[in-house]
C-alpha atoms as one frame of an Amber mdcrd trajectory, in Angstrom:
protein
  65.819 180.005  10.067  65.039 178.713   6.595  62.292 180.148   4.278  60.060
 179.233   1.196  61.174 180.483  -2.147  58.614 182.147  -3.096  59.761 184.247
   0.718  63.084 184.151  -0.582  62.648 185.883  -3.688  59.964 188.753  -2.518
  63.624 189.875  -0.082  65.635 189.661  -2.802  63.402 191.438  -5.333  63.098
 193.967  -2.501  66.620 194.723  -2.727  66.674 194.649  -6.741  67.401 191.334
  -7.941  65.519 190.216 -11.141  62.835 187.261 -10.447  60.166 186.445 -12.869
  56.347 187.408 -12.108  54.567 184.606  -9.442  52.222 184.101  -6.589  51.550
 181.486  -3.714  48.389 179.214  -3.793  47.425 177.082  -1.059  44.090 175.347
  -3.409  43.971 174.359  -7.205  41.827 176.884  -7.150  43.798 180.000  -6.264
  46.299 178.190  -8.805  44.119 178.768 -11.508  42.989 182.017 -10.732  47.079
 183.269 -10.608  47.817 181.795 -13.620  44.984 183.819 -15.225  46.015 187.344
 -13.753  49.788 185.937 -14.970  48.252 185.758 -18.518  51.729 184.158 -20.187
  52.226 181.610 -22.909  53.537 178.847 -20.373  53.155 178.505 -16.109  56.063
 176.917 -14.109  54.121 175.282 -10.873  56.897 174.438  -8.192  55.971 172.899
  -4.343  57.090 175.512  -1.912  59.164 172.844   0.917  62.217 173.700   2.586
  63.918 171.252   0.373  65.970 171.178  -2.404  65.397 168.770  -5.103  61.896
 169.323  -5.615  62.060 168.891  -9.865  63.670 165.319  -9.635  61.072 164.417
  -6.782  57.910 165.629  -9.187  57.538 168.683  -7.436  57.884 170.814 -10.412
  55.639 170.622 -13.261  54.931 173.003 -16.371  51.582 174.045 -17.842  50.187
 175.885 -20.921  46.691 177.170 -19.533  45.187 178.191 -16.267  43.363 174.789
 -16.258  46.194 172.535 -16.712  47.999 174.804 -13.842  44.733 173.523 -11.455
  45.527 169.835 -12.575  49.134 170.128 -11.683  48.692 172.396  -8.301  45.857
 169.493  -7.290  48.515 166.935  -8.085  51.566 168.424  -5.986  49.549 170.001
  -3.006  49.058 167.700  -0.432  51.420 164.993  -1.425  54.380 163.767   0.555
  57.381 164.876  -1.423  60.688 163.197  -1.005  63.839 164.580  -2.513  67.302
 164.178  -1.783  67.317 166.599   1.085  64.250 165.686   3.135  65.002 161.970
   3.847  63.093 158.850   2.897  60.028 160.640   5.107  59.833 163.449   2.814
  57.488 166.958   3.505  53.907 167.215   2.528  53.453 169.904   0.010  50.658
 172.430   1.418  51.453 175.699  -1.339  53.098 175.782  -4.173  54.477 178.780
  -6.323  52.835 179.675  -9.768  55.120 181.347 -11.714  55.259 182.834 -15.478
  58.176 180.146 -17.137  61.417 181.742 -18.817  62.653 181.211 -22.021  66.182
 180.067 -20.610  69.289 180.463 -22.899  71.739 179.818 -20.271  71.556 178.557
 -16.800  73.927 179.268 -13.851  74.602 178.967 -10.106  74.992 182.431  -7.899
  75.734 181.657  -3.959  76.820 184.157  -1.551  77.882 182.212   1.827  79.997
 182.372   5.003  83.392 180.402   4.616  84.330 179.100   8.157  88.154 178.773
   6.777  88.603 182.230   6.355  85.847 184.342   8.650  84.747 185.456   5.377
  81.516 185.916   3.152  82.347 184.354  -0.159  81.120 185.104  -3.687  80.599
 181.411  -5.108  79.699 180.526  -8.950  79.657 178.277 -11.722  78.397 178.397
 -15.454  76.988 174.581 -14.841  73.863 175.744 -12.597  70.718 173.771 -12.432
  69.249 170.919 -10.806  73.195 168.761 -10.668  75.109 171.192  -9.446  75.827
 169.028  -5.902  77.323 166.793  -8.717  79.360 169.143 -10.765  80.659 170.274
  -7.408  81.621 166.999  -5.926  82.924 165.456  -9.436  84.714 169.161 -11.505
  85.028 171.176  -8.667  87.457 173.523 -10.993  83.956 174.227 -12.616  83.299
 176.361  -9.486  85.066 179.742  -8.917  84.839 182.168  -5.817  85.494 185.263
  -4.260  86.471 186.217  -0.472  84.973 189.479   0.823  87.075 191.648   2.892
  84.989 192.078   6.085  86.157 196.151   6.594  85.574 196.825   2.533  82.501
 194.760   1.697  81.880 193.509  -1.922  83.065 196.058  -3.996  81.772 196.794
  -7.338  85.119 195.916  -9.383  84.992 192.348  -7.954  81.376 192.000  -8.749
  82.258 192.831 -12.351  85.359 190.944 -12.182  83.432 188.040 -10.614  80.342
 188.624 -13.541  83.299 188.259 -16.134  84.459 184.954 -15.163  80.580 183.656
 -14.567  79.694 184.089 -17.875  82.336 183.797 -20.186  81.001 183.225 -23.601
  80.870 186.175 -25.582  77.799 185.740 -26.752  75.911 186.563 -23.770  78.309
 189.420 -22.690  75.852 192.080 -22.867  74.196 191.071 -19.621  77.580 191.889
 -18.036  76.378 195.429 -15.852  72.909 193.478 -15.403  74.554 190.674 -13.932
  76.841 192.998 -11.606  74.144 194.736 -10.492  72.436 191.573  -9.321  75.316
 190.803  -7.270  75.741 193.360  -5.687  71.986 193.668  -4.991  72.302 189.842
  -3.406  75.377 190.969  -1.316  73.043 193.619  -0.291  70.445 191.508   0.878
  72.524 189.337   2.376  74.293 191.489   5.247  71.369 193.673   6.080  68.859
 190.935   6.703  71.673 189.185   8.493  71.653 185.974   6.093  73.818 182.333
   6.425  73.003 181.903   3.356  71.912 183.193  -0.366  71.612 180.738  -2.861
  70.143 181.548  -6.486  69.918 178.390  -8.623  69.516 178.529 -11.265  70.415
 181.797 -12.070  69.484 182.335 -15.630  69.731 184.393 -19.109  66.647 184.850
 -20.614  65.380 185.545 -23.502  62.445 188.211 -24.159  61.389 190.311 -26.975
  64.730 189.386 -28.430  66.570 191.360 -26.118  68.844 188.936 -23.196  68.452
 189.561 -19.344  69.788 188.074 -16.571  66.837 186.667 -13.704  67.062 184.836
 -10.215  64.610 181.568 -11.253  64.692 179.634  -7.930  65.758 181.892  -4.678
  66.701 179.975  -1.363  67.973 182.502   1.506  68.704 180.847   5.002  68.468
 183.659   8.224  70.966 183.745  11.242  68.729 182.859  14.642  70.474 185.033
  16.686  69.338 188.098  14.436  65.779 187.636  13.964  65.294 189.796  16.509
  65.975 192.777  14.435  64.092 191.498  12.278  60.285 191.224  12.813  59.012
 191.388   9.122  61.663 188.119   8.346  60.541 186.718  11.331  56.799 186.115
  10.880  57.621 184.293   7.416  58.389 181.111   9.739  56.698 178.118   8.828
  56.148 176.010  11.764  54.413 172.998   9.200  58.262 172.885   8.050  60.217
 172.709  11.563  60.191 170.010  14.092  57.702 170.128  16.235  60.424 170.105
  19.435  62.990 172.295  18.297  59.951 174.727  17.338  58.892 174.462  21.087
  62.135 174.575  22.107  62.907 177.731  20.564  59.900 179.058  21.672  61.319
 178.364  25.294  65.006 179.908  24.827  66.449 176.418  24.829  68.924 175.635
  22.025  67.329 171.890  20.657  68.350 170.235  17.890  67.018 166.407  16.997
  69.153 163.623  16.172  69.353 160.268  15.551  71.096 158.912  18.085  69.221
 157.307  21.343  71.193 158.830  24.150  68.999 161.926  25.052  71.633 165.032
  26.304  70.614 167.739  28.649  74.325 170.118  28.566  74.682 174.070  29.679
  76.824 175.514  26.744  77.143 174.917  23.195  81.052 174.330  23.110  80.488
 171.448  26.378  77.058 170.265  24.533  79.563 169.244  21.597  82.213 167.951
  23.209  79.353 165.779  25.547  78.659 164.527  21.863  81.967 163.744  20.643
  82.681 161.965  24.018  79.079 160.200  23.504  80.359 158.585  20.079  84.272
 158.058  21.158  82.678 155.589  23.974  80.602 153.779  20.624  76.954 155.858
  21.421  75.099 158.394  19.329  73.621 161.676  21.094  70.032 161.896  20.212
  69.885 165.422  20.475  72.000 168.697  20.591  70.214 170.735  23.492  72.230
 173.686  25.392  70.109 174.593  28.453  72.085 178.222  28.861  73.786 179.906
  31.238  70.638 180.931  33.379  68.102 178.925  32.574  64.918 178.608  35.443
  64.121 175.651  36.832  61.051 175.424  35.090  63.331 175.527  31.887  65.162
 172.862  32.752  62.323 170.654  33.640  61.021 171.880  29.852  64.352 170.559
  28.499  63.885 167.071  30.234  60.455 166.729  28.477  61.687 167.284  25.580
  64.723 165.123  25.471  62.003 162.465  27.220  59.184 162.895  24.466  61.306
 161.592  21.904  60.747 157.901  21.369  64.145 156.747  20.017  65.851 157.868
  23.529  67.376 155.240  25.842  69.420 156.758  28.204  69.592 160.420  29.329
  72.910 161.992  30.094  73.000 165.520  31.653  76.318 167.554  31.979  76.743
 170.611  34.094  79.266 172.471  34.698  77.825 175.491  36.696  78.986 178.817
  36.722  75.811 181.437  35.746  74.136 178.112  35.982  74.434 176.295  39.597
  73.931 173.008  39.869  71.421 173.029  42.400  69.351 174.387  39.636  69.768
 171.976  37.367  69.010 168.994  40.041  65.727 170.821  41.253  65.064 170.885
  37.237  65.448 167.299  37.017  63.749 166.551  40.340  60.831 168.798  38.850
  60.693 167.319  35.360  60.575 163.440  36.956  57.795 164.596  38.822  55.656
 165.673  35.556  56.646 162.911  32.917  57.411 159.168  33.241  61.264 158.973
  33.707  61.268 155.078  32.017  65.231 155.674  30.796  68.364 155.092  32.619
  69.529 158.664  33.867  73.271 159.732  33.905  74.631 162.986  36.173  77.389
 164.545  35.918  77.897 167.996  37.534  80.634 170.193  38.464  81.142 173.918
  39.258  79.118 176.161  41.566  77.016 174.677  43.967  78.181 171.265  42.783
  77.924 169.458  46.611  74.547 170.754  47.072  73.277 169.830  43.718  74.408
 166.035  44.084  72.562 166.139  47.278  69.198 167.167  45.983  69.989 164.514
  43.303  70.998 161.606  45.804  68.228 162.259  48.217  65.413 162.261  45.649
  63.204 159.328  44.404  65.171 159.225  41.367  66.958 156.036  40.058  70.160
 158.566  38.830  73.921 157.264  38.265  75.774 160.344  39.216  79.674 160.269
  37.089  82.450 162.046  38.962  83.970 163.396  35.342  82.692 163.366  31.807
  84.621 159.962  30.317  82.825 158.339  32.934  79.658 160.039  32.512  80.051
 158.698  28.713  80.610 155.187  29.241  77.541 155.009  32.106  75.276 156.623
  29.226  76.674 154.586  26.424  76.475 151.481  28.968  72.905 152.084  29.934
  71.621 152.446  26.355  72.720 149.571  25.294  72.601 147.034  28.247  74.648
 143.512  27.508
């Protein structure tokens, strides 16, 4: 689950880490009125999307009084922001983030993720943070250090100072050494006991005030493992359902595993490892799977026959392929599912069947002796090529 950063950073301030004074508007009105209780010398306005970017795509803006903060917050809320991660469709801006601006002497980039390589949390870094670091990463990737974490010991604080040391290595801004440890560990904190994928502080950034240097998280982005939320109630109300797809949101909401794609062969699978491969197999026979969409292993009929109206509401799908192979999940369920779901949306699409496993015989019959115009595949290649075939007639 992704949150806003203005989300992002009341978690991590919770567990410690320096942010800089802010509030949430949702009118140019409640802009103004922040920025007045903020009383500072200059206002950093910044559209609150889950989307990265946001400064290069004018979501970001600067202001020197309350009413120039109004101008700026009437300006960004509302419009249709495109950056480079939300697509040429970009996400309408409905709050935005008004926030007292630092006096930045250095800017850096603070990540704590999980490295699939290893099966470990890593500590990554680099002294050239800020709005190109994709860049710097793809084109001086030696300009990026890192740190495993042993899974029994956790991050320890010797390799948080260590890893401090070789973040910020010019001596003159040294003295923010045990404030910059502190914030590390804070974020390693955060991370494992709200059960993050992700913690991402960019830029992370040495500020000056009253003469004296500090170290302060500027833009917080923290990203929130599914399958935990349930421990998590608090975490789990921050979802925005203005910044999800509509269908995975109602899938979700159903138990069902949906994720949209751009493909136009619509897949109904039970299992995330056979959902993949179905995918793989979809684009090694020259199609594109529309969707990801794992049914489970004991999914209701009436789930099933959600599923199909899902994969069926979206426009861009021309053939449907389901895969079963039933263990928890019997086939016959899965055929009275699709039997159900024909009978409660317009099947227009060629339909593909393969299934295998428990129940198999009886679920081929409830699928041969409906009303349904169904291709039933006697493996998965040939499932593929049927599918692939039907979306794309000669």
């Amino acid at each position: 689950m992704n949150i806003h950063e203005y989300q992002a950073s009341q978690i991590l301030e919770s567990y410690g880490v320096n942010t800089l004074p802010g509030k949430v508007a949702e009118t140019p009105e409640q802009a103004e009125t922040i920025a007045q209780e903020l009383n500072c010398p200059t206002y950093v306005i910044k559209a609150q999307i889950h989307a990265g970017g946001r400064g290069k795509g004018g979501g970001v803006k600067l202001a020197n009084t309350p009413a120039e903060v109004k101008q700026h917050a009437d300006a960004i809320l509302g419009m249709q922001l495109v950056t480079p991660q939300t697509g040429p469709e970009g996400k309408r801006v409905r709050k935005v983030l008004i926030a007292e601006a630092a006096e930045i002497e250095k800017e850096f980039y603070l990540a704590i993720l999980l490295d699939r390589e290893t099966s470990r949390l890593t500590l990554i870094g680099s002294e050239e943070g800020g709005v190109n670091i994709e860049e710097i990463a793809a084109q001086t990737p030696e300009k990026i250090i890192t740190t495993q974490i042993h899974p029994a010991f956790g991050l320890t604080e010797f390799q948080a100072r260590e890893f401090a040391y070789k973040l910020i290595t010019d001596t003159n801004y040294r003295s923010v050494i045990p404030n910059a440890t502190k914030l590390i560990l804070s974020l390693y904190n955060a991370f494992t006991e709200c059960d993050c994928s992700l913690v991402e502080i960019n830029p992370l950034a040495i500020v000056k005030s009253d003469d004296e240097l500090d170290i302060v998280a500027l833009d917080s982005k923290v990203n929130l493992d599914d399958n935990s939320l349930w421990r998590h109630p608090d975490i789990t109300e921050m979802r925005d359902p203005h910044e999800e797809d509509p269908s995975e949101l109602e899938a979700s909401e159903s138990g069902l595993s949906y994720i949209r794609l751009d493909g136009d062969i619509g897949c109904m699978v039970n299992g995330a490892g056979l959902a993949m491969a179905t995918m793989d197999i979809i684009k090694q026979n020259g199609g594109e799977p529309a969707n990801f969409l794992d049914v489970g292993g004991g999914a209701s009929v009436e789930a099933v026959a959600h599923a199909f109206r899902l994969i069926l509401a979206d426009e861009n799908v021309k053939a449907v392929l389901v895969n079963i192979f039933g263990g928890i999940m019997k086939c016959d369920t899965i055929a009275n599912g699709i039997v159900e779901a024909a009978k409660q949306v317009e099947l227009n699409v060629p339909l593909v069947v393969r299934l295998e496993g428990t129940n198999v015989e009886l679920g081929k019959q409830i699928i041969a002796e409906s009303d349904l115009n169904v291709q039933q595949a006697e493996g998965l290649s040939e499932a593929a090529q049927l599918a692939v075939a039907a979306a794309n007639p000669a």
